[in-house]
ZAPATI-219051 format. One line per 2 residues: number of its first residue (from 1); their letters; for each residue x, z, y negated of C-alpha. Coordinates in Angstrom, 1 decimal. Each point is the difference from the previous one (the first is absolute). Layout:
N
NUM	A	X/Z/Y ~ ...;
! end
This chain:
456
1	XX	88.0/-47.5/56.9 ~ -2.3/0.8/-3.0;
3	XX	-3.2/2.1/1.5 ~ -2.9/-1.8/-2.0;
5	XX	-2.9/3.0/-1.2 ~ -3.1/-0.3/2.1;
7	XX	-3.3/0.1/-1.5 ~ -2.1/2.7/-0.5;
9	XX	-2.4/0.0/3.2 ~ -3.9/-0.2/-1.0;
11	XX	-1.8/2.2/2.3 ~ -2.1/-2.3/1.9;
13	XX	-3.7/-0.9/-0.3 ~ -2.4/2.4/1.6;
15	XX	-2.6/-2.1/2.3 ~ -3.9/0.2/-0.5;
17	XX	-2.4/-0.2/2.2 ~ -1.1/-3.6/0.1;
19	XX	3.4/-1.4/0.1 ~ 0.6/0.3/-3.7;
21	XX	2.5/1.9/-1.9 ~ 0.2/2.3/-2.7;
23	XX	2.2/-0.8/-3.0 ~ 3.6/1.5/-0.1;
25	XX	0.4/3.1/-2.1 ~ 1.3/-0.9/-3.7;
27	XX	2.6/1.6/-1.1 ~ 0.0/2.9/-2.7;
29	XX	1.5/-2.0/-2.5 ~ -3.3/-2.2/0.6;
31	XX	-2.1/3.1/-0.6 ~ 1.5/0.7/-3.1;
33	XX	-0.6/-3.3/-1.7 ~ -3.2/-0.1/1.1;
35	XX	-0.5/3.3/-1.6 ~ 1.6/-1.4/-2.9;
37	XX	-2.1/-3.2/-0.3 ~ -3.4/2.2/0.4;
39	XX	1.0/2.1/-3.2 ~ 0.4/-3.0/-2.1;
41	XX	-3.4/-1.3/1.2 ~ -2.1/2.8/0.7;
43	XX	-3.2/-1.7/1.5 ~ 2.2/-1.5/2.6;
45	XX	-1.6/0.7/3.6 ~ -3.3/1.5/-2.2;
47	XX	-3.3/-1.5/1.2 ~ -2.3/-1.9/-2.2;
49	XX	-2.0/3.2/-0.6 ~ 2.9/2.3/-0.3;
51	XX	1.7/-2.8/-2.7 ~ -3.4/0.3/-2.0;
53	XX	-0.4/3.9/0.2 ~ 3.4/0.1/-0.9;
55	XX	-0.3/-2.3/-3.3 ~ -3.4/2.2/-0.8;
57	XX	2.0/3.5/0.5 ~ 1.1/1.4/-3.8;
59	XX	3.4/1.2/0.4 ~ 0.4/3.9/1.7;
61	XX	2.4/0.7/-3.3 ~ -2.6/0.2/-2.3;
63	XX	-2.0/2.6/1.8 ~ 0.2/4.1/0.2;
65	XX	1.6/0.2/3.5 ~ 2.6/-2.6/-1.2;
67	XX	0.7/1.1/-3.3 ~ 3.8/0.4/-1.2;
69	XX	0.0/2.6/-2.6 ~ 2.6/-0.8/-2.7;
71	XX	1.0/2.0/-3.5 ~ -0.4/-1.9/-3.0;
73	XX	0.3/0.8/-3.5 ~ -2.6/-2.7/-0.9;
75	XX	-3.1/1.2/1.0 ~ -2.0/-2.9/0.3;
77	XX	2.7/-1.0/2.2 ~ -0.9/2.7/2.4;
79	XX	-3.8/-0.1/-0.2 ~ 0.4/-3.9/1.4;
81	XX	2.7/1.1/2.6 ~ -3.0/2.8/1.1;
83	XX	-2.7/-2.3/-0.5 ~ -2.3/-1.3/3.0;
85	XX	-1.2/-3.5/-1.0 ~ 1.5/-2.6/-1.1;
87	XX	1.6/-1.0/-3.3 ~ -2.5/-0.3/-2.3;
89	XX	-2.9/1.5/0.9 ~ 0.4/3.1/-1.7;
91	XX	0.3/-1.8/-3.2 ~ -3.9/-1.0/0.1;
93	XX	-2.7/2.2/0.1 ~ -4.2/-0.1/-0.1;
95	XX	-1.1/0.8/-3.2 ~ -3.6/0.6/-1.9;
97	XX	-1.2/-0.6/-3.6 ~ -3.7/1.9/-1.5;
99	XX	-1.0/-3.7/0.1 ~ 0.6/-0.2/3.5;
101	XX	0.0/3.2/1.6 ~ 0.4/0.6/4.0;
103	XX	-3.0/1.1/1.7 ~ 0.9/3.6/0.0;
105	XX	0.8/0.2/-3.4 ~ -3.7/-0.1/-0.7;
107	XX	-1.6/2.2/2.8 ~ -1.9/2.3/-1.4;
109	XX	0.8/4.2/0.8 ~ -2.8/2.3/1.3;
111	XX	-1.1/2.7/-1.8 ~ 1.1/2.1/2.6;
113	XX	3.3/-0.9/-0.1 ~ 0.4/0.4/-3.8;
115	XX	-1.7/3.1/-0.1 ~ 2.6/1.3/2.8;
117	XX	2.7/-1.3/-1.8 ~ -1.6/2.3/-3.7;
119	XX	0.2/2.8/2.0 ~ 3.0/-0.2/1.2;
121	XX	1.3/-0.6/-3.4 ~ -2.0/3.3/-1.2;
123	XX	1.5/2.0/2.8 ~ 3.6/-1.2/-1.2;
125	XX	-0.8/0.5/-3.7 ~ -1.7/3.4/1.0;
127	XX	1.4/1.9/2.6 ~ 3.1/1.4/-2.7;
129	XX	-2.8/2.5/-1.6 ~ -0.1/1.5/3.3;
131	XX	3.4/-0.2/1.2 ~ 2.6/-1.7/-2.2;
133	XX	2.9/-0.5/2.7 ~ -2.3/-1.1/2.8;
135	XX	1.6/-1.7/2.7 ~ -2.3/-2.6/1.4;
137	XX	3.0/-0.7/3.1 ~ -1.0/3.2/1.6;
139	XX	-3.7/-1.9/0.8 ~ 1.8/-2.8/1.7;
141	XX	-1.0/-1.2/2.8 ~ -3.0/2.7/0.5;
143	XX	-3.3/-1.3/0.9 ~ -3.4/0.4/-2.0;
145	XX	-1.3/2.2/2.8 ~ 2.9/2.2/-0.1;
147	XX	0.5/0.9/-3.7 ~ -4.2/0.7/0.4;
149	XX	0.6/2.5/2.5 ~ 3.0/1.6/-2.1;
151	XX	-2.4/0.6/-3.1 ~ -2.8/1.8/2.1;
153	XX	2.8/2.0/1.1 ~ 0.9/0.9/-3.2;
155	XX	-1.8/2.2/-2.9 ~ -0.1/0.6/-3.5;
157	XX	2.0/3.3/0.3 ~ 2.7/-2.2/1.8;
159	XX	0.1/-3.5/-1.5 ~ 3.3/-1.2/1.5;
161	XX	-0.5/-2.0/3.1 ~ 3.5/0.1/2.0;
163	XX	1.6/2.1/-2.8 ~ 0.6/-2.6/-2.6;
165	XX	-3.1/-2.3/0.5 ~ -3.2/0.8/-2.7;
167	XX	-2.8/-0.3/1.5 ~ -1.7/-1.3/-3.2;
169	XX	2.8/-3.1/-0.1 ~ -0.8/-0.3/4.0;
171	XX	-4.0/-0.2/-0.9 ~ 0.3/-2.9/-2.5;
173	XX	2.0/-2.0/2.4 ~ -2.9/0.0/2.4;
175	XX	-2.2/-0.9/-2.4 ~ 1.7/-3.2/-0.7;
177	XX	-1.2/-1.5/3.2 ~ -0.9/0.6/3.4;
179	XX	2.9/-0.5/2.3 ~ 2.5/0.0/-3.3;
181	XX	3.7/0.9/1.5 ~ 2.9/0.7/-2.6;
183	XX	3.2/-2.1/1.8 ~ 2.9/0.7/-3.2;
185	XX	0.0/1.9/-3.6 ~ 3.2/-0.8/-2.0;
187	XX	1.1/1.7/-3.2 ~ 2.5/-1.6/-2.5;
189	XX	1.6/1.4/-3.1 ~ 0.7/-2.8/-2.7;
191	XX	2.7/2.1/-1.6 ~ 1.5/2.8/2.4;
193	XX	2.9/1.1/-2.2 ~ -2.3/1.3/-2.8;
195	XX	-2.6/1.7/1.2 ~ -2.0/-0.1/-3.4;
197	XX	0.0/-3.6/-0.2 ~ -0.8/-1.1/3.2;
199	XX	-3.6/-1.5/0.9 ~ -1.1/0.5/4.1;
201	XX	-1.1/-3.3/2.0 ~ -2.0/1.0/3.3;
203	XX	-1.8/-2.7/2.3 ~ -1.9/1.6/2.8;
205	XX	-0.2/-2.6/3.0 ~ -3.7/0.5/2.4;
207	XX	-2.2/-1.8/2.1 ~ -3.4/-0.9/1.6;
209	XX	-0.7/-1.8/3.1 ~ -3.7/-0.8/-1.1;
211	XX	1.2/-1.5/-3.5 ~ 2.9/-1.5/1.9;
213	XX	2.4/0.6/-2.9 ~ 3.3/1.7/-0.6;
215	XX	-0.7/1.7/-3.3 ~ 2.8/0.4/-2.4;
217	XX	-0.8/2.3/-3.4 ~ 2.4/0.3/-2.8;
219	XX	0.1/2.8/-2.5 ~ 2.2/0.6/-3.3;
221	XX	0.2/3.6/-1.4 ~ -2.8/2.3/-1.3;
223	XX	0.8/-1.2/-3.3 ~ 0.2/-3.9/0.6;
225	XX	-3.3/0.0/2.2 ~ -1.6/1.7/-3.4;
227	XX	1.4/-2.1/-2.6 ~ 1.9/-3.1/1.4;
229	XX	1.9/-0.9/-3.3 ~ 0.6/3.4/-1.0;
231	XX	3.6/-0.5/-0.3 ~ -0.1/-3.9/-2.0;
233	XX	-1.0/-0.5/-3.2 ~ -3.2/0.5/0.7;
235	XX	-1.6/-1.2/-4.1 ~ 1.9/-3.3/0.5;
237	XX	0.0/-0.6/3.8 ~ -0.6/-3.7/-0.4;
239	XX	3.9/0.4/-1.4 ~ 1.5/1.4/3.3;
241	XX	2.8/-1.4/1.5 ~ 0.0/-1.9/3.2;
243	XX	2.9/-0.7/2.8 ~ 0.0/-2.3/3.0;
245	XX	-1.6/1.8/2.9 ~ 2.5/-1.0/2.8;
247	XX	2.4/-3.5/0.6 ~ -2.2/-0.4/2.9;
249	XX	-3.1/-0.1/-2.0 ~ 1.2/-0.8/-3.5;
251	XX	-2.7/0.4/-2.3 ~ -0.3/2.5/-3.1;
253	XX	-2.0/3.0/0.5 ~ -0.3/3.1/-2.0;
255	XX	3.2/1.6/-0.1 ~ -1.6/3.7/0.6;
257	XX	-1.4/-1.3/3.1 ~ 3.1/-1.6/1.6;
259	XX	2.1/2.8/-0.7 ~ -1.9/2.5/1.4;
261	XX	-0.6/-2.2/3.2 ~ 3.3/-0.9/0.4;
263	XX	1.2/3.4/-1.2 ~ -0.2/1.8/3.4;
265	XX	0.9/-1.2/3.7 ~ -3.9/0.2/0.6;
267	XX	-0.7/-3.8/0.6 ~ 2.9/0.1/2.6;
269	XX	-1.8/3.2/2.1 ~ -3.4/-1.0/0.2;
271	XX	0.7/-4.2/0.7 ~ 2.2/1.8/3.0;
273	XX	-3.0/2.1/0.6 ~ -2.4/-2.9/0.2;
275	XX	2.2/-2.4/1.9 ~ -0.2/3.0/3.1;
277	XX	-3.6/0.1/-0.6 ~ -0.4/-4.1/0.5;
279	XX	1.5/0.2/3.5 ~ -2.4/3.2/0.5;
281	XX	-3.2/-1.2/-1.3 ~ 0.5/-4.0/-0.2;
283	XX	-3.6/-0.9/-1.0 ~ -0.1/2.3/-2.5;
285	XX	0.1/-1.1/-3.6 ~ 1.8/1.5/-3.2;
287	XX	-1.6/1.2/-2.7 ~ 1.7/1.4/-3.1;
289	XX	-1.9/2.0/-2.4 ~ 0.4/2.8/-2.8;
291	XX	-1.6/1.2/-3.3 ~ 1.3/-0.3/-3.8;
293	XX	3.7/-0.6/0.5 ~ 0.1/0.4/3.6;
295	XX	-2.0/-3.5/0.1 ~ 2.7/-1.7/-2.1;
297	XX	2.4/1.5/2.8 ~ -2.3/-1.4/2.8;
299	XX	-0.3/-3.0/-2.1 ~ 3.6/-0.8/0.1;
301	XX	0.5/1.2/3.5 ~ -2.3/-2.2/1.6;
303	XX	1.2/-3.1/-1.2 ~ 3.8/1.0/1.1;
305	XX	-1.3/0.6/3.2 ~ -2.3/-2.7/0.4;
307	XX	2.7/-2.6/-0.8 ~ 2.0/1.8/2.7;
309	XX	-2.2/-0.2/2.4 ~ -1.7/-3.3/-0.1;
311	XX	-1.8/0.4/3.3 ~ -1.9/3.2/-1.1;
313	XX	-3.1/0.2/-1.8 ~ 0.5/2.1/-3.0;
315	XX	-2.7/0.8/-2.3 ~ -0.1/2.6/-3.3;
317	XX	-2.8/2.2/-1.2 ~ 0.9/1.8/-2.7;
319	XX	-1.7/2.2/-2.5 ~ 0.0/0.0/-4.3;
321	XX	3.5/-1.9/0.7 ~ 1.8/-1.3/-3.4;
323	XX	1.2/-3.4/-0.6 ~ 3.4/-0.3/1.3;
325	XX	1.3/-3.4/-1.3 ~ -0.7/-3.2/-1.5;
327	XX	-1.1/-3.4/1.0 ~ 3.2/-0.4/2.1;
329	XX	-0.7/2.4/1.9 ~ -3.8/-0.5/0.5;
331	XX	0.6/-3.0/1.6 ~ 3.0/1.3/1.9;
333	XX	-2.5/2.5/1.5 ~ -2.7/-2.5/0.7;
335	XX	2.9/-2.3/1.7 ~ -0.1/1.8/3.1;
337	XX	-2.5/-0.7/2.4 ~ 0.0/2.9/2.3;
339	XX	-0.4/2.2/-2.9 ~ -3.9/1.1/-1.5;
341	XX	-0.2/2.1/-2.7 ~ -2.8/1.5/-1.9;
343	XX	-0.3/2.2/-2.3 ~ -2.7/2.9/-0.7;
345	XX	-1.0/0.1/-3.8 ~ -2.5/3.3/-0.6;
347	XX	-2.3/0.1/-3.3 ~ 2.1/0.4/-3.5;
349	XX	3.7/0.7/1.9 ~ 1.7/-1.0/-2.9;
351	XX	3.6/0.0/1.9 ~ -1.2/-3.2/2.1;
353	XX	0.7/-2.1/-3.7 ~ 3.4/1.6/-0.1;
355	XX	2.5/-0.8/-1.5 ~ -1.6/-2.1/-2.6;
357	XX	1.6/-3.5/-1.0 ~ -0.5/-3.6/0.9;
359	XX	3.0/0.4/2.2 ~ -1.2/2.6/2.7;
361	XX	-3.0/-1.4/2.1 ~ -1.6/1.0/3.2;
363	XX	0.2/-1.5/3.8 ~ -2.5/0.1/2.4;
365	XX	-3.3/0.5/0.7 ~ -2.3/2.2/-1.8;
367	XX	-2.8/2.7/1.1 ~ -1.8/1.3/-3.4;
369	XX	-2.1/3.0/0.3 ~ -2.6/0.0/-2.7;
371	XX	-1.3/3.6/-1.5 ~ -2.8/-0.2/2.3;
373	XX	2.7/-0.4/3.0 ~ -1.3/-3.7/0.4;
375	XX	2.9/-2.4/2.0 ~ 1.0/-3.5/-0.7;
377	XX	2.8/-1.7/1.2 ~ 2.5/-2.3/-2.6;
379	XX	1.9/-2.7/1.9 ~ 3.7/0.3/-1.6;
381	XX	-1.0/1.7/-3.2 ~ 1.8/-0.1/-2.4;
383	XX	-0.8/2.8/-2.4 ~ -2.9/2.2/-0.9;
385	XX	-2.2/-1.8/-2.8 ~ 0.2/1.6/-3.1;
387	XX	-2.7/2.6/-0.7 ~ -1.2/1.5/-3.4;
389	XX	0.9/3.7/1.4 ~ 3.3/-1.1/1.9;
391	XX	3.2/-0.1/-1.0 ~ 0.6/-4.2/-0.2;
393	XX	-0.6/-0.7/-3.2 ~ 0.2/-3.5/-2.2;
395	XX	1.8/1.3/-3.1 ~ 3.2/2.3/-0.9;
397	XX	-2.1/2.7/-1.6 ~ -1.9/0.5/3.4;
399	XX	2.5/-0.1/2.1 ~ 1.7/2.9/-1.7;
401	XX	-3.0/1.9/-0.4 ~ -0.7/-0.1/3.6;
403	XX	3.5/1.4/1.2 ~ 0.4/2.4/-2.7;
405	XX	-3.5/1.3/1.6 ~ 1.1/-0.1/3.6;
407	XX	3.3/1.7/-1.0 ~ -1.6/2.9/-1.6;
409	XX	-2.6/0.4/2.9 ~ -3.3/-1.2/-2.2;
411	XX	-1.1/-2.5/3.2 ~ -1.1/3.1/2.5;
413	XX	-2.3/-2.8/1.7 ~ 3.2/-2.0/0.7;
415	XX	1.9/2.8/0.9 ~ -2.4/1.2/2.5;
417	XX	-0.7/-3.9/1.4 ~ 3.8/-0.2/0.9;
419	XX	0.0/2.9/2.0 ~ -0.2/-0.8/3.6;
421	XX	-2.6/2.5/0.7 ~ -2.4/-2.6/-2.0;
423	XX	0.9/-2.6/1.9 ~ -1.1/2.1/3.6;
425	XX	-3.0/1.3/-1.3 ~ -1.1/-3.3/-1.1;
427	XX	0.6/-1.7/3.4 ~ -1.7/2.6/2.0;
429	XX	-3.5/0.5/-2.2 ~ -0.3/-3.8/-0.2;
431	XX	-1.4/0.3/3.6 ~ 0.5/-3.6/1.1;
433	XX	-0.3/-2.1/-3.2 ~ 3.0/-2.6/0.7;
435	XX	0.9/-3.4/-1.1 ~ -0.3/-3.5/2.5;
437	XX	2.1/-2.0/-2.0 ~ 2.3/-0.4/-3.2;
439	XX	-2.5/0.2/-2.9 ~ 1.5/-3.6/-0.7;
441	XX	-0.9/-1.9/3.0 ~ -4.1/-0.6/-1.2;
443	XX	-1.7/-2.6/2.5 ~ 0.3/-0.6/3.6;
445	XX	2.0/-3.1/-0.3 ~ 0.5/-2.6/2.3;
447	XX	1.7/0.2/3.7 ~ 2.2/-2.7/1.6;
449	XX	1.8/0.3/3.5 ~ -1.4/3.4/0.1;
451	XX	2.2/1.2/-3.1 ~ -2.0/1.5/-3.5;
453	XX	0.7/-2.6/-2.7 ~ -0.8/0.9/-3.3;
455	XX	-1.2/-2.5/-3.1 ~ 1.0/0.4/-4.0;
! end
């Protein structure tokens, strides 16, 4: 006889209390599909809450702890693969005109700041006459009250504090400001191969907790911090060539200038520097300054790094600084919102109108000194008005006349008004003479919603 195959036996329903029973136990196979089914619709079995948190939930790919590093030849490829918003985003960013700046585009600096800021630039400028190859790193880190105590120690007889530290260099440190502390000093080399022909770049990186500012000061060499355009065709400077400053920030600028900042790995140093210093001392603001062609450095510098770093507030105070670039580049500089600039213009300094040529304009804000160290404050300035003992002059003949003079060193007045040392003793005899506003800005105005408006 033919056996007939018996059915699977399903185990049998498990009473309850109450006299109902559970369900029988599905199968695997019924697990799986149902495993199966929930992948294709993922809310499935998701509360009403869970269903909305889960539609309001950006996707875990697109953040750091998610992120699926991948090698790709095309760059912008790999930025967007590394990115952390969405697609997009990164293409648009706040921007700022001299027509309608941000609000702290047009704060106005203390006088105690700026004259902090002068003498750190005369320390930088200076402290070669004492020691040429002094290495500001040795100081990091060291408190005011410390390096005090070291130069009491210490004598004329024996000037060295630690063996390799002059007391003289350590003494106009303090002077700077109270609770000043040195946190980096870099020195670059334009040219190491030949010795002859290659130009030094330091920056020196401090700090104050009462200013609340991370100070960073740019220097040249002896001789570019004397006579900026030494090397250029100094008769016909309005003729000098120009190059694009970087693809990121593709305006022209004098080709001197962005060579010699490009020249060295400096910018890469000190932005490494500063982004430690940021987690350190977050409320602290960055300042760049410098003097002669250390301020065209800190010029540059500071709107690289501001456009990096959107979320700090980045300001420049720089000292007898030359025009950099053109028009393209002044409104470039005034495009950035997180980024102040002003610049401090002492008495005849004739380099402050250099290099001459419809092409080459200022940016920022000015501070004029007069002779009798009077302040006022020009809102985006432009240029220096032409004087009768300047250098600007309406015709050929005068324009001529007036750098054949400075090249032959008839203009002592000027020389000696570009010198930092002019602009530090001016600041400190003017006791507290100081401007309120932007010599511009005459009238109180009118306010609305608690916001200064102002009439033409």
């Amino acid at each position: 006889s033919l056996l007939m195959a018996q059915p699977p036996q399903l185990p049998a329903a498990t009473p309850k209390k109450g006299g109902e029973q559970l369900p029988i136990n599905t199968p695997k196979t019924n697990k799986t599909q149902t495993k199966k089914k929930m992948r294709k619709t993922p809310f499935l079995g998701l509360s009403a809450r869970k269903k909305l948190k889960k539609c309001l939930t950006p996707p875990r790919k697109n953040f750091g702890s998610h992120l699926r590093q991948s090698i790709s030849k095309n760059s912008q490829a790999a930025s967007m693969t590394l990115s952390t918003s969405y697609n997009g985003v990164d293409d648009y960013r706040l921007t700022s005109t001299e027509h309608d700046p941000a609000p702290f585009q047009v704060e106005l600096p203390s006088k105690n700041e700026i004259a902090v800021h002068s003498k750190v630039c005369a320390l930088m400028d200076g402290y070669t006459a004492i020691h040429r190859d002094f290495n500001f790193a040795m100081l990091s880190g060291i408190s005011h009250t410390t390096l005090q105590k070291e130069i009491e120690r210490s004598s004329d007889e024996k000037p060295m504090i630690a063996g390799t530290c002059h007391r003289d260099v350590v003494s106009k440190l303090l002077d700077c400001a109270d609770d000043i502390v040195v946190e980096g000093f870099f020195r670059e080399y334009t040219n190491e191969t030949d010795e002859r022909e290659s130009e030094r770049m330091e920056a020196c990186i401090l700090s104050s907790e009462r200013l609340r500012q991370i100070v960073v000061c740019f220097r040249g060499s002896t001789a570019n911090q004397a006579k900026p355009l030494a090397k250029s065709n100094f008769l016909f400077a309005a003729k000098q060539a120009s190059s694009i400053l970087h693809k990121e920030q593709p305006v022209p600028v004098l080709k001197t200038f962005q060579s010699a900042y490009f020249g060295t790995p400096l910018e890469k140093t000190v932005f490494a520097l500063l982004a430690n210093l940021a987690t350190r001392k977050p409320f602290f603001d960055v300042v760049m300054t410098g003097h002669s062609f250390g301020a065209a450095m800190a010029t540059i510098a500071s709107l690289r790094y501001a456009s990096l770093n959107s979320q700090m507030r980045v300001s420049c105070h720089v000292f007898g600084s030359l025009r950099i670039g053109g028009e393209e580049w002044r409104q470039r500089v005034h495009s950035v919102p997180n980024l102040r600039i002003y610049r401090v213009e002492n008495g005849a300094d004739p380099y402050v109108s250099l290099p001459s040529g419809n092409e080459w304009i200022q940016c920022g804000h000015a501070i004029r000194i007069s002779d009798d160290a009077a302040f006022e404050a020009r809102r985006f300035d432009r240029d220096r008005p032409s004087s009768a003992g300047g250098v600007l002059s309406n015709n050929m003949l005068g324009f001529v006349q007036a750098k054949v003079g400075m090249a032959q060193g008839s203009s002592s007045q000027g020389k000696v008004d570009h010198e930092i040392a002019s602009y530090g003793e001016k600041l400190t005899s003017s006791g507290d003479s100081w401007f309120t506003d932007f010599c511009e800005m005459k009238g109180s105005g009118i306010r609305a919603n608690n916001e200064r408006r102002m009439l033409a």
